[in-house]
N, C-alpha and C positions, 0 to 999 in steps of 0.2 A: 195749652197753659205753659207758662215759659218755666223755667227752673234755675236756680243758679248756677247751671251749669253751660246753659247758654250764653252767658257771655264770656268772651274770653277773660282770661286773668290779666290786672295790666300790670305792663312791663314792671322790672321794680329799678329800681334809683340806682343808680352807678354811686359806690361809695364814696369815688375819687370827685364827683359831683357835689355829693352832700361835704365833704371837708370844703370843696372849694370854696360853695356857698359859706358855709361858717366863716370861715378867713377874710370875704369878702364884706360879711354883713357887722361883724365882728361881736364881741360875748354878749349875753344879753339879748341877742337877736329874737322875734320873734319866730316860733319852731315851723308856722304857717311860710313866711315868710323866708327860711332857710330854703322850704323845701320847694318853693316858687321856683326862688331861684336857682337851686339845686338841678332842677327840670330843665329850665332856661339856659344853664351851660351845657346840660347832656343832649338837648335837641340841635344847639350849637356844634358842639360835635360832631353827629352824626350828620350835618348839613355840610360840613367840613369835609367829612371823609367820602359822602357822593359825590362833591364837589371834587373833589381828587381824582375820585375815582373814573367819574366821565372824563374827565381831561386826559388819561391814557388812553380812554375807548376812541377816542374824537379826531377821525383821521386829518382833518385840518388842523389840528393840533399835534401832528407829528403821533397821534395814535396809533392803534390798531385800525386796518382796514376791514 
């Protein structure tokens, strides 16, 4: 029987996300709709920062061998 404890917690929102979203959507925004896109720049991010981050491992890339 499953328990709530088997699934993991999900991650929580990057603050700097949700401001960004509000700024972006601007007042009045729907709160579903901040936190979309709130989501949508922090998975940006962190596609960002692989993307960085393989680019030093990538010895054709002047990386690490």
């Amino acid at each position: 029987m499953a328990t709530p404890y088997d699934d993991p917690a999900p991650p929580e929102l990057p603050v700097w996300a949700l401001e960004q979203a509000a700024d972006d959507l601007g007042a009045g925004a729907d709160p579903e709709e901040v936190s979309a896109r709130a989501w949508e720049l922090a998975r940006d991010a962190d596609e960002r920062a692989d993307e960085r981050h393989d680019e030093y491992d990538d010895p054709d890339s002047g990386g690490e061998a």
